[in-house]
N, C-alpha and C positions, 0 to 999 in steps of 0.2 A: 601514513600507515594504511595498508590496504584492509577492508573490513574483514572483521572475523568470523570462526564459524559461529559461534552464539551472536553475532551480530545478524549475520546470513540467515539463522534460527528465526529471529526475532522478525527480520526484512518478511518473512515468507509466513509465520504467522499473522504478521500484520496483513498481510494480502487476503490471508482463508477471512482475517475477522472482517476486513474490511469489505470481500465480495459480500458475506453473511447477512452483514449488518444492510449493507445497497440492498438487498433482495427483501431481506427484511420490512425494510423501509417503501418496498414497492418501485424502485427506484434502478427499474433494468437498463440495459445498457441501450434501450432506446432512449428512456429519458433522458440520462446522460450524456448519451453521444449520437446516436444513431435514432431518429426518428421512426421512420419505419418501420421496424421489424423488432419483435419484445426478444430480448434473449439475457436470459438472466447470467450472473456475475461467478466465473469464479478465481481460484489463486492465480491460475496463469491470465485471463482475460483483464484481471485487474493488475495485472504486474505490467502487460502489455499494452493496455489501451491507455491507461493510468499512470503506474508508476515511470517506464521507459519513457515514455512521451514527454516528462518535465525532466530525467535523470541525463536522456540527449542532449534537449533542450540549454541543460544548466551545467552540462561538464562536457556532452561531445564523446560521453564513453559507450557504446553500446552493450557492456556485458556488467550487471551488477556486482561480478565477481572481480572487478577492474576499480570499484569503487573506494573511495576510503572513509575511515569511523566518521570525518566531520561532513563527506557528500551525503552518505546517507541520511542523516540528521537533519541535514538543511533539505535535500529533496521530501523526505517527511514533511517538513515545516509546513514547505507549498503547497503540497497535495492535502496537509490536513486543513490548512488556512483557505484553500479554495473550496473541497466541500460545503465546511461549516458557513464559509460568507453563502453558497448556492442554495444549502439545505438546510439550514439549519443546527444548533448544538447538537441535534441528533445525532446526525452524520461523523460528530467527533468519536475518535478512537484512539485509544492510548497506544503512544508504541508498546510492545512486551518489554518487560523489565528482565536481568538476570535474572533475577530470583523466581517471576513466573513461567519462565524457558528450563529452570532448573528443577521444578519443583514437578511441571507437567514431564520431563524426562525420565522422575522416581516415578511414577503410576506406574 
C-alpha cells in the first residue's frame, strides 16, 4: 500500500520537527554532515540530506511519494535509531500520531 496523505502529513512534519529540534540542539548541518560551513536545518534539507539518503539506500525509490505505510516506518526506525545512538535521547522525535496531524488541522 502506497503511503497516505496523513501519512505524507505526518512524513513532512516530522521533518519541520526534526530540522527544529537539530538547530535547536546546536547541531547544523556542519556537525552532522558537512564540516565546514554552519548552515542550519530545515524540512526540505532534512528530508534531503537525511531522510532520502537512508529511504534510497533501503528501497532504491527516490520519490517519497512512491513509498509504502510499512517503508516509511522502518526508514523512520533508522533515521531515529541513528540520531539518538550520535546524539543522544535528545535527538528523539516522535513520529506525529493521526490524532496530532488532526487536531493541528482544526486550529
Amino acid at each position: 500500500m502506497i503511503r497516505s496523505n496523513q501519512q505524507n502529513k505526518a512524513l513532512h512534519k516530522y521533518l519541520r520537527d526534526l530540522s527544529a529540534k537539530l538547530n535547536d540542539a546546536g547541531l547544523d548541518q556542519r556537525k552532522v554532515l558537512k564540516p565546514s560551513v554552519a548552515i542550519p536545518w530545515d524540512e526540505k534539507s532534512a528530508k534531503e540530506q537525511l531522510w532520502r539518503q537512508i529511504q534510497v539506500a533501503m528501497t532504491g525509490k527516490e520519490s517519497s511519494k512512491d513509498l509504502t505505510t510499512k517503508e516509511v516506518s522502518k526508514i523512520y526506525e533508522v533515521l531515529n535509531r541513528h540520531l539518538v545512538e550520535k546524539f543522544g535521547q535528545d535527538a528523539h522525535i516522535p513520529f506525529p500520531s493521526q490524532d496530532e496531524l488532526y487536531y493541528k488541522e482544526q486550529l
